[in-house]
C-alpha positions as CSV (number, residue, x, y, z in Angstrom):
1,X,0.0,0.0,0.0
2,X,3.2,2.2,1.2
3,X,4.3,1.5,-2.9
4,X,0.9,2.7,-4.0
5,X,0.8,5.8,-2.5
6,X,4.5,6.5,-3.1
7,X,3.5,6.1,-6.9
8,X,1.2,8.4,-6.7
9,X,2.9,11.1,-4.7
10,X,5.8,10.7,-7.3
11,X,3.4,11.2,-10.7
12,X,1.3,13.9,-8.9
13,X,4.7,15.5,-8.2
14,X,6.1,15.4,-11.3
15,X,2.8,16.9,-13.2
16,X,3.5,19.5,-10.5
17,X,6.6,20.0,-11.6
18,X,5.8,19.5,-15.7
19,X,2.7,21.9,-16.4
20,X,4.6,25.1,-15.1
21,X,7.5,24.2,-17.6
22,X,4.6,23.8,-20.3
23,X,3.3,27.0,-20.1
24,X,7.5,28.2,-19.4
25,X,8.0,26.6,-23.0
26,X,5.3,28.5,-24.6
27,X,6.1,31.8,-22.9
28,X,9.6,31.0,-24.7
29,X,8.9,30.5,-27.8
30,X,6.7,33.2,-28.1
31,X,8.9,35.4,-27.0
32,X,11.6,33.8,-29.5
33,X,9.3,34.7,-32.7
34,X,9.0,38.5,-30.8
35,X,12.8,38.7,-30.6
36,X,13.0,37.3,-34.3
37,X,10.4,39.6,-35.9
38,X,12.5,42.6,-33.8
39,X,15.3,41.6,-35.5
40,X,13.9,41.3,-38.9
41,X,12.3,44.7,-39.0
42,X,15.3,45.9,-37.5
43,X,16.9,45.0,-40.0
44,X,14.7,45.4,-43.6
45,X,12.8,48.7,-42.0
46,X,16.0,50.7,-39.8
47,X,15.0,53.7,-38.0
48,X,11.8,52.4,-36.9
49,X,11.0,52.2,-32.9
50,X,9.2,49.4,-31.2
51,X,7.2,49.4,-28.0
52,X,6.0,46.3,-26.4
53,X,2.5,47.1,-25.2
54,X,1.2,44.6,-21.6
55,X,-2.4,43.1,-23.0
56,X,-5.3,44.0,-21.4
57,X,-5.1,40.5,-19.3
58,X,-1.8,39.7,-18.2
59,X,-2.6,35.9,-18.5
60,X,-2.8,36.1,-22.3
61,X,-0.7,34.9,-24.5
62,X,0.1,37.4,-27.1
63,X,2.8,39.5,-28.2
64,X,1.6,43.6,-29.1
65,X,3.8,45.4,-30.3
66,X,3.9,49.4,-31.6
67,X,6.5,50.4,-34.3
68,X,6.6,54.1,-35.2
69,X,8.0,56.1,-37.2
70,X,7.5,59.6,-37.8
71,X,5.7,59.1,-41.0
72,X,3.3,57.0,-39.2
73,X,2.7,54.0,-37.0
74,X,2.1,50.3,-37.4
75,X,0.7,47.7,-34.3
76,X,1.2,44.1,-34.5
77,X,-0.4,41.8,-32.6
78,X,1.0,37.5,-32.8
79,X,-1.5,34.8,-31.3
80,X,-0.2,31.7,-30.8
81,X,-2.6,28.9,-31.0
82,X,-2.0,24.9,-29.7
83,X,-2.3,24.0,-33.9
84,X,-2.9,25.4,-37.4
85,X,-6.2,23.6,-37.3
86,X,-7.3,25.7,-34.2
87,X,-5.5,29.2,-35.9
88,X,-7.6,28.5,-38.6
89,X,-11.0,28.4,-36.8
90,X,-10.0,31.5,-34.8
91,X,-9.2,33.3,-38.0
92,X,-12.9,31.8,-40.1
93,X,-14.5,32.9,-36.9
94,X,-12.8,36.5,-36.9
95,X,-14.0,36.6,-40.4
96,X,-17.5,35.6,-40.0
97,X,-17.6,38.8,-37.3
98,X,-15.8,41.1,-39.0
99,X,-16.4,40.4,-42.6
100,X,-13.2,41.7,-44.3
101,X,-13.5,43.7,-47.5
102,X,-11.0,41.4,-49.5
103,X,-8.6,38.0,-49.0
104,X,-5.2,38.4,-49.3
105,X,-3.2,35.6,-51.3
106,X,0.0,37.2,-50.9
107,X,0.5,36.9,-46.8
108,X,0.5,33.5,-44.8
109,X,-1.7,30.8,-45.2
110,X,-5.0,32.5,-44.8
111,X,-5.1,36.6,-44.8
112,X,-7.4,38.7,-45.3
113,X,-7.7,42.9,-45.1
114,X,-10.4,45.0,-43.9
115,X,-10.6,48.3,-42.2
116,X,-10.6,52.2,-43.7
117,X,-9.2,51.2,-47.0
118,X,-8.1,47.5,-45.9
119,X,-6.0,49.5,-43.6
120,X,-6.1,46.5,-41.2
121,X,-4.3,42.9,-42.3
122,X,-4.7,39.9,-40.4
123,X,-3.8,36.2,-41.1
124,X,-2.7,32.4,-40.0
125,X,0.7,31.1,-40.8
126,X,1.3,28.1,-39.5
127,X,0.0,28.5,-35.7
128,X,-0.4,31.8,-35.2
129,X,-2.8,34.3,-36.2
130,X,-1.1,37.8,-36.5
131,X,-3.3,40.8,-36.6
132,X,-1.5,44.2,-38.4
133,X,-3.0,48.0,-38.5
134,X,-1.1,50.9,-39.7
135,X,-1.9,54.2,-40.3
136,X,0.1,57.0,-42.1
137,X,0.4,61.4,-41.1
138,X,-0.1,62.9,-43.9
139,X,0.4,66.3,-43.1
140,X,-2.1,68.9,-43.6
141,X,-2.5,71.3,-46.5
142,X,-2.6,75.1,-45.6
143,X,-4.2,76.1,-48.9
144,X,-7.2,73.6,-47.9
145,X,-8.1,72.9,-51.4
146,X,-11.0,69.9,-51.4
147,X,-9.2,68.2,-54.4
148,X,-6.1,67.7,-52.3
149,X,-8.4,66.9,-49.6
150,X,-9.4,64.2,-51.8
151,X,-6.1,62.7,-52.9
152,X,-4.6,63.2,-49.8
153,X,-7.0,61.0,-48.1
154,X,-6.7,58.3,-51.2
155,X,-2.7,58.3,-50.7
156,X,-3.4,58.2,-47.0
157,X,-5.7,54.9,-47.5
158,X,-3.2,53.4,-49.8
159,X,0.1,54.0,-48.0
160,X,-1.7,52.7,-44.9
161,X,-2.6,49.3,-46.7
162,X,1.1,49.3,-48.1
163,X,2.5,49.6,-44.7
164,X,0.0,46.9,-43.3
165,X,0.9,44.0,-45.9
166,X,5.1,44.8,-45.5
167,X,4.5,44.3,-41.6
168,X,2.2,41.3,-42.4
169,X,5.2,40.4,-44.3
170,X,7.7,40.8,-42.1
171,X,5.9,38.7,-39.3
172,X,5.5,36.1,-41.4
173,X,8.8,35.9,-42.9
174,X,9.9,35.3,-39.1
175,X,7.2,32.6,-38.4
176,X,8.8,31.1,-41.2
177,X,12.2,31.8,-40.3
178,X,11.5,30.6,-36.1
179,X,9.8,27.6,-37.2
């Protein structure tokens, strides 16, 4: 009986012991891909600054970052997700909600753009869903003439969807890269 119970101390112990590295594990390689996307952007986009932002709950798992420049601004958000299967299902349900204005063939396995001008990416490569928004200054006209107006605010739209899709990129090129 002593045996019995000595077994089960040990396994209950070492589950103890096993589930705190799990989540350790995850918290790494999260922060691996973070590190690696850093680096990339770093790298392909220099003089841009990054802030990590905390998420609303401190218990999830997600990487937010802010990159800015003074031209504008770009926030990138990385999910991680147990499998593809399940970052797909997160990504048809986020489509379903938000019903995005186009797909995007160019960016991960599944993406798709939406937003002011499909200012807004967000897609699934391999387990992770990665959400992108950007948005551009475009500095304003003294002369206040409404036809600049207008192709100010159409530059403004497509720069911003520009910016969006070379992050999307970018984060995806270091999924690939961490894998």
């Amino acid at each position: 009986m002593n045996t019995v119970k000595t077994i089960w101390f040990g396994a209950v112990l070492l589950i103890a012991l096993w589930v705190p590295c799990l989540s350790q594990t995850w918290a790494t390689s999260i922060e691996k891909l973070a590190y690696a996307f850093e680096q990339l952007i770093q790298k392909e986009e220099p003089g841009w600054t990054f802030k990590r932002i905390e998420p609303v709950f401190k218990d999830e798992d997600v990487i937010i970052e802010q990159w800015s420049l003074d031209t504008g601004s770009v926030r990138v958000s990385i999910v991680p997700h147990k499998s593809p299967a399940q970052a797909s299902e997160v990504l048809q349900n986020f489509v379903r909600i938000m019903k995005p204005q186009e797909r995007q063939f160019d960016v991960g396995e599944e993406g798709y753009s939406w937003g002011f001008g499909g200012c807004e990416t967000v897609f699934r490569k391999d387990r992770f869903t990665v959400y992108v928004g950007a948005v551009v200054n475009v500095h304003e006209d003294p002369a206040g003439d409404e036809r600049i107006e207008a192709e100010k605010a159409e530059r403004k739209s497509s720069d911003q969807r520009k910016l969006s899709r070379k992050f999307a990129k970018l984060v995806a090129s270091a999924i690939e890269k961490d894998k």
